[in-house]
C-alpha positions as CSV (number, residue, x, y, z in Angstrom):
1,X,-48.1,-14.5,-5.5
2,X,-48.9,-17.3,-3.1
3,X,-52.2,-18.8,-4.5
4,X,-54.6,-20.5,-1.1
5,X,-58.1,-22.3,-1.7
6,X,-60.6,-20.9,0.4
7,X,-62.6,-24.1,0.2
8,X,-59.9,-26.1,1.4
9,X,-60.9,-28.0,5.3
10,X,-63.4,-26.6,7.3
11,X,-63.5,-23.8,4.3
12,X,-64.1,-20.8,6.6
13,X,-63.5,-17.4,7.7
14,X,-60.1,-18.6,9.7
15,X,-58.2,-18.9,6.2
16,X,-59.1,-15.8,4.8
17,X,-58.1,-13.9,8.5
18,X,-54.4,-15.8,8.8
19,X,-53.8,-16.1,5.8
20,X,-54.2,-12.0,5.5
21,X,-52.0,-11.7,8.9
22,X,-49.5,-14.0,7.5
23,X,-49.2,-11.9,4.1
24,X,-48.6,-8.5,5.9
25,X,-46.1,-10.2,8.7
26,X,-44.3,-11.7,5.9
27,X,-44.6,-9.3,2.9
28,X,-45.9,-12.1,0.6
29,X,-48.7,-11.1,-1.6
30,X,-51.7,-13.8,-1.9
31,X,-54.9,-14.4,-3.9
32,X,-57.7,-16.1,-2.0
33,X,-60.1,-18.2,-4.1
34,X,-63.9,-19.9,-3.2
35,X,-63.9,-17.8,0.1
36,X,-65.6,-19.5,3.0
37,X,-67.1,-21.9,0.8
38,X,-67.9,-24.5,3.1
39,X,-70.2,-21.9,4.9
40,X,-73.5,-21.9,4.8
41,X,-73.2,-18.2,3.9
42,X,-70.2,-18.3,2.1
43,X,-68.0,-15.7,0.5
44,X,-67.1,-12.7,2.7
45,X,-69.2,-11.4,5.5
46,X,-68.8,-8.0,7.5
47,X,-66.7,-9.0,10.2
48,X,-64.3,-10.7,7.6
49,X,-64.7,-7.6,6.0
50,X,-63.4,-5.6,8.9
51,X,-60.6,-7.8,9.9
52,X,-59.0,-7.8,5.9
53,X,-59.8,-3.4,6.1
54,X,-57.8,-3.4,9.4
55,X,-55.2,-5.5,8.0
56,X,-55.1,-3.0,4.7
57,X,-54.8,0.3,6.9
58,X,-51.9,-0.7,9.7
59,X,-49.6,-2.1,6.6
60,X,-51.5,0.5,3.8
61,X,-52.0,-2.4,2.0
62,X,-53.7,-2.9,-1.5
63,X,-57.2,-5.4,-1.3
64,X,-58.6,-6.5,-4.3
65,X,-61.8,-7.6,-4.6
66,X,-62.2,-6.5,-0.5
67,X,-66.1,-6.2,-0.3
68,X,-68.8,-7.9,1.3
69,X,-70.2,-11.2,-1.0
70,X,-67.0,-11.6,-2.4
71,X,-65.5,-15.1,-3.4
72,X,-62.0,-13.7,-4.2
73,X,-59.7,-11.7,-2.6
74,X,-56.1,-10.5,-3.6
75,X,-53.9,-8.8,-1.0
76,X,-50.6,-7.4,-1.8
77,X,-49.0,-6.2,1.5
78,X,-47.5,-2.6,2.2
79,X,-45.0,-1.5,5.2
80,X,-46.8,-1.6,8.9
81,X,-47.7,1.6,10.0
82,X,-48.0,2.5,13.8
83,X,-51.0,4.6,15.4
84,X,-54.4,4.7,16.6
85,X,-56.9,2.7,14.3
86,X,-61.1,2.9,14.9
87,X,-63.6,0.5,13.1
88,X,-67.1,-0.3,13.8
89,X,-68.2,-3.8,12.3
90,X,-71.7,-2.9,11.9
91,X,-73.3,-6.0,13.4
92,X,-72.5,-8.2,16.3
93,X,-69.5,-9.6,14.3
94,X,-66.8,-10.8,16.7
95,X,-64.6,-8.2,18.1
96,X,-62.2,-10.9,19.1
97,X,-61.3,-12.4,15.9
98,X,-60.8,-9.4,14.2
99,X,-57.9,-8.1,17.2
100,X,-56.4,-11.8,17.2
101,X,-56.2,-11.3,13.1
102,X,-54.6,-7.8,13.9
103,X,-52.1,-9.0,16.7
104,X,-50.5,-11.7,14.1
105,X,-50.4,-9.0,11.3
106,X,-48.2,-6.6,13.1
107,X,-45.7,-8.2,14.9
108,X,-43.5,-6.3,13.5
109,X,-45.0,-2.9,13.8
110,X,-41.4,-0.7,14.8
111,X,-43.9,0.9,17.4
112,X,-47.1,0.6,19.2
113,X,-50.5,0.2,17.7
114,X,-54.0,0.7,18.7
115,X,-56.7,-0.4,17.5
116,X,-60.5,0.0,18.7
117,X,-63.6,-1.8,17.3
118,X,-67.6,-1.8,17.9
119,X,-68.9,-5.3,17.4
120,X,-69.3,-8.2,19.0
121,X,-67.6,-9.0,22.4
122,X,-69.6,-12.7,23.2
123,X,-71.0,-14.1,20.5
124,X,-71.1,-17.8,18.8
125,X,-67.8,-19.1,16.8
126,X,-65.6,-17.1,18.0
127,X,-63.4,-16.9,21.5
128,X,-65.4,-14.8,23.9
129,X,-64.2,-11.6,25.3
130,X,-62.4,-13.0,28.8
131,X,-61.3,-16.0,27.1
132,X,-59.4,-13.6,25.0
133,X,-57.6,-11.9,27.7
134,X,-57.2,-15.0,30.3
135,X,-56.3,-17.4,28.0
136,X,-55.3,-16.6,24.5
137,X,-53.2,-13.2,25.3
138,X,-51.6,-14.5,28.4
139,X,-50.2,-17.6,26.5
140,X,-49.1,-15.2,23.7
141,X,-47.4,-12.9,26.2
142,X,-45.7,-16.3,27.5
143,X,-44.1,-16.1,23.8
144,X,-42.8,-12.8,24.1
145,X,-46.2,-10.7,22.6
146,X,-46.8,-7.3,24.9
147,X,-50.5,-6.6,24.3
148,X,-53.0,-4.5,26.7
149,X,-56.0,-4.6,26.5
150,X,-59.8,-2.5,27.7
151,X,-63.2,-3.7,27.6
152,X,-65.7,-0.9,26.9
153,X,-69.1,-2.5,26.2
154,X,-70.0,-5.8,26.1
155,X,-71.8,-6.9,22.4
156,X,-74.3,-9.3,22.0
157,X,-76.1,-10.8,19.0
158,X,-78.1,-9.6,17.6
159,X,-77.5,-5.8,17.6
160,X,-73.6,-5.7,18.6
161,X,-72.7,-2.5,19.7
162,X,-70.1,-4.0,22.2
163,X,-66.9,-1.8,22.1
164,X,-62.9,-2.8,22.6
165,X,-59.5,-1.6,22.5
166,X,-56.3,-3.1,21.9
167,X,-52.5,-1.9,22.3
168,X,-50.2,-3.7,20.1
169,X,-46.4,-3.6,21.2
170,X,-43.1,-4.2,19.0
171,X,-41.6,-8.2,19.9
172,X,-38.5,-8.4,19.0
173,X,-38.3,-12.3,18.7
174,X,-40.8,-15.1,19.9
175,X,-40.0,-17.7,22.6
176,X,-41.1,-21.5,22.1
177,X,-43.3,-23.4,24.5
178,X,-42.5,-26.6,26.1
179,X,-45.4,-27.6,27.4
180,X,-45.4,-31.4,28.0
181,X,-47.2,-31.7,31.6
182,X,-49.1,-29.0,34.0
183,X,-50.3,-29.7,37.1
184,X,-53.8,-27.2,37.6
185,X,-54.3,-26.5,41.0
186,X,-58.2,-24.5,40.9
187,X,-60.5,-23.1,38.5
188,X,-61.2,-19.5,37.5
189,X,-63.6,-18.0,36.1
190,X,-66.2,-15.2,34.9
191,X,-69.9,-15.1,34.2
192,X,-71.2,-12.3,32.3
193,X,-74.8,-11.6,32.1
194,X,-76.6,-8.1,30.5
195,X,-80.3,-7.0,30.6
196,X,-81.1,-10.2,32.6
197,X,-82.6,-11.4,36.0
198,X,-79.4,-11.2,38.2
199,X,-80.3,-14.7,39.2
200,X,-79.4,-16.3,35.2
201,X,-76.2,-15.3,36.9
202,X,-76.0,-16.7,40.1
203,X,-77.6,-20.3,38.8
204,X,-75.1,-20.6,36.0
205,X,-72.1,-20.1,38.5
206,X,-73.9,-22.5,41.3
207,X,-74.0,-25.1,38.6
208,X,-70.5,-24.8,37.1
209,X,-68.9,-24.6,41.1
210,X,-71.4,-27.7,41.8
211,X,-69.6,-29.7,39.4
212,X,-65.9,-28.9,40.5
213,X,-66.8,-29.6,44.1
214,X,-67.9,-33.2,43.0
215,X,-64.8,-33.5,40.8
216,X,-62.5,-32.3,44.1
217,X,-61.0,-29.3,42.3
218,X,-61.7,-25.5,44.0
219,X,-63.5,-23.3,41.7
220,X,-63.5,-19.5,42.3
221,X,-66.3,-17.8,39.5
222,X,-67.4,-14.0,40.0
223,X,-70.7,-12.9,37.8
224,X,-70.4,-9.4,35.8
225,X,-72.8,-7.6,34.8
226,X,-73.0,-5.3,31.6
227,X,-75.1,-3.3,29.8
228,X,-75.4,-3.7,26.0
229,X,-77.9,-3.3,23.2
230,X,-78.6,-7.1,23.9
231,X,-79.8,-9.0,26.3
232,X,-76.6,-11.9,26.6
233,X,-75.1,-13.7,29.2
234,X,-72.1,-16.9,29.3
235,X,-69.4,-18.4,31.2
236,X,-66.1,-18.8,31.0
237,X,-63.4,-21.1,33.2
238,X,-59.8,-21.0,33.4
239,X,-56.9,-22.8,35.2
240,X,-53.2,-22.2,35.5
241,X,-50.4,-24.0,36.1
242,X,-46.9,-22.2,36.0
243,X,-46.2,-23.0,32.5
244,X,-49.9,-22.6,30.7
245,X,-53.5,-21.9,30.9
246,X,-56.6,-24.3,30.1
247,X,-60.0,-22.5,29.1
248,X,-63.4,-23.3,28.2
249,X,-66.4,-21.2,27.7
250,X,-70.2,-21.5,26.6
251,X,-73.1,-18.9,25.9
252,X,-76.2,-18.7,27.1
253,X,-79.4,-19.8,24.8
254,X,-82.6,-19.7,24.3
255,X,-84.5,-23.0,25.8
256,X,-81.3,-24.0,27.8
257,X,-81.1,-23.3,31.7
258,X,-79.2,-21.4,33.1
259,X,-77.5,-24.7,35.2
260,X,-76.9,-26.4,31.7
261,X,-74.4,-23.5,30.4
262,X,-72.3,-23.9,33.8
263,X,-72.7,-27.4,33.7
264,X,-71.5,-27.7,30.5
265,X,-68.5,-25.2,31.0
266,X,-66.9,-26.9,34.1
267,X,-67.7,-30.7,32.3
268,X,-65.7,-28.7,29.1
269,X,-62.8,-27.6,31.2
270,X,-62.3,-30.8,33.9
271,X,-62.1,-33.1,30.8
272,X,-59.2,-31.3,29.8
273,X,-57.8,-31.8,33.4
274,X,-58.1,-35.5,33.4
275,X,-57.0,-36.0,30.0
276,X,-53.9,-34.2,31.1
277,X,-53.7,-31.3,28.2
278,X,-51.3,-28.8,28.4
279,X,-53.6,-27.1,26.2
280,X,-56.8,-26.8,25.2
281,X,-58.2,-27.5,21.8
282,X,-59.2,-24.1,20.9
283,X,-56.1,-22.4,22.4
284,X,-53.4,-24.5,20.4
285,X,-55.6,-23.7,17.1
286,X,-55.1,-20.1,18.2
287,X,-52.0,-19.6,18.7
288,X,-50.4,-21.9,16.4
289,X,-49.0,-19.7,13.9
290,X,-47.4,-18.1,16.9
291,X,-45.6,-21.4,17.5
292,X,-44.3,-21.7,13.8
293,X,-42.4,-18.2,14.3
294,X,-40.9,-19.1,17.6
295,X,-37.2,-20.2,17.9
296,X,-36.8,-23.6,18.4
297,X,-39.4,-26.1,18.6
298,X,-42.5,-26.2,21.2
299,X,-44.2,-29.1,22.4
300,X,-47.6,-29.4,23.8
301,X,-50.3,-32.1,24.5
302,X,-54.1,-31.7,23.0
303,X,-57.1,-33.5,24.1
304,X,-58.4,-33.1,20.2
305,X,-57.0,-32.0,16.9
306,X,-60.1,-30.0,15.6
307,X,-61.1,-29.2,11.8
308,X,-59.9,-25.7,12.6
309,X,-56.5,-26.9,13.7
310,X,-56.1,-28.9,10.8
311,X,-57.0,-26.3,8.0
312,X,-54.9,-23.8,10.3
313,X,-52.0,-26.4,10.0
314,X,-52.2,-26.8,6.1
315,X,-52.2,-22.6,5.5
316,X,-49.5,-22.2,7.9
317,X,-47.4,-25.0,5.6
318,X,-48.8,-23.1,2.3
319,X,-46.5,-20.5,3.0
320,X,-43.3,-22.6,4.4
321,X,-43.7,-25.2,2.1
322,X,-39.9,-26.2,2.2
323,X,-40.1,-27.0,6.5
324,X,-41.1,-29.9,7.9
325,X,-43.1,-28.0,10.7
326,X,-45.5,-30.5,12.6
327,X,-45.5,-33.5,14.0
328,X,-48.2,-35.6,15.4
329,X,-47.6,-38.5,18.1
330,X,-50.6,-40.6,19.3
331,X,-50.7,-41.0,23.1
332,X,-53.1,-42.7,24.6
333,X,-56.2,-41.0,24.0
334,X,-54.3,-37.5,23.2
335,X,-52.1,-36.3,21.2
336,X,-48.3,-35.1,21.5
337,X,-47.7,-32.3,18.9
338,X,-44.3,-30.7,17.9
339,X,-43.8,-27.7,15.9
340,X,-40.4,-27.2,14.3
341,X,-40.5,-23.2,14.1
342,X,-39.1,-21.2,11.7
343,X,-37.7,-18.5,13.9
344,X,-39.0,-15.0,13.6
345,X,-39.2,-13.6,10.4
């Protein structure tokens, strides 16, 4: 049984969710100690608590010491088991974590899987809902993962009540990325607002286009608007080049305009541009693990190697302790990474 330290880098809920999706991908059983430690609410918290229960039920899985406030969890994997799955958080936990857990965990499903969940859809620390399907599942897709995806509600803190569906497709291997330049031609992008004056909206994508026309790039933003338990609104930019996506998002506060969120977003997303990423920080965090299971090895150029990435990089190594997976060049203010992978297992 693969033993992992909960405490271990940023010490959050990201260990306990991979480190789950690894175990049923892989069949190796695990025991999680000092659970988000690091946290200021440490140990395991609803939405953690959903994400591990969805892992148990696709691959009927056994959970030990699965329950909210725990600081120890033992999972020994089952077989994964395709169907329709329904869970309801109970708070404005994010939606969006919990599917990206589930995606990783059943690669290898022999058929589809579908999975709905009432939670959060936009809410802090955690990839908003159209990051998640213009960024993080299109670059996964690029790898050879079929997912599709529905937005039913959009979730707010602090009631939640957003609502999501996923459809999980057998991949039969997963292609490596070479992603070493990208030339990004315009911005896209989404504002969302809910039980708001339409013109949060309009002021937040004014700003954001404001600061693309003064950096010479073409921005095209719509605003959507929802209705949810929660009053919520945020932003979120994407650009394209044939080969990868760059994305940045921010949500709406209390005591910060309206023009500071879409300020913020397009500053977020054009410093990426000029530091010539190929992807974003957030993105190569995400999909990492994806990278390690590819054939061959993928390349790709970061602006920053955050805490997240790091810890992310140490798990994945925890359980292919005998490759010599990453690589890390300096150039000029970025970084060149290279991940050896593994091959599908």
């Amino acid at each position: 049984m693969l033993a992992i330290d909960g405490a271990y880098g940023e010490g959050g809920g990201q260990i306990l969710r991979t480190a789950s999706a690894l175990s049923a991908l892989m069949k190796e059983s695990i025991e999680i100690n000092n659970i988000r430690a690091n946290r200021p609410s440490p140990c395991i918290r609803p939405q953690h608590y959903t994400a591990i229960s969805c892992i148990k039920a696709i691959c009927k899985g056994v959970a030990e010491g699965l329950s909210v406030g725990s600081s120890r969890l033992r999972f020994i994997p089952g077989k994964i088991q395709p169907g329709e799955y329904n869970f309801n958080v109970g708070t404005a936990g994010s939606i969006i974590l919990i599917f990206q857990t589930c995606i990783l965990a059943s690669l290898k499903t022999p058929e589809p899987i579908t999975i709905k969940i009432i939670g959060g859809t936009d809410v802090k620390w955690a990839p908003t809902w159209d990051y998640f399907t213009n960024v993080f599942l299109p670059m996964i897709g690029k790898m050879g993962v079929k997912t599709e995806s529905e937005l039913i509600n959009r979730g707010y803190y602090p009631k939640g009540g957003g609502e999501a569906k996923i459809k999980i497709f057998p991949v039969r291997k997963l292609s490596n990325l070479r992603l070493e330049e990208g030339y990004f031609g315009k911005i896209e992008g989404i504002v969302h607002i809910s039980n708001l004056p339409d013109h949060v909206g309009r002021r937040m994508k004014h700003a954001a286009m404001k600061i693309a026309i003064k950096n010479n790039v073409r921005s095209y933003i719509q605003v959507e608007n929802a209705n949810s338990l929660s009053p919520g609104t945020g932003i979120t930019l994407w650009c394209k080049s044939d080969k990868t996506i760059l994305g940045a998002t921010m949500l709406g506060e209390k005591g910060v305009s309206a023009e500071r969120i879409g300020e913020k977003a397009a500053h977020q997303i054009l410093r990426e541009i000029k530091m010539k990423a190929t992807l974003d920080s957030n993105t190569f965090d995400q999909i990492l693990p994806y990278m390690v299971l590819a054939e061959n090895k993928s390349t790709c150029i970061v602006r920053e190697l955050t805490m997240h990435a790091q810890t992310n990089m140490w798990l994945v190594n925890q359980f292919f302790k005998d490759k010599n997976i990453f690589q890390i060049e300096e150039k000029q203010d970025v970084k060149l990474i290279k991940v050896n992978g593994v091959g599908f297992i």
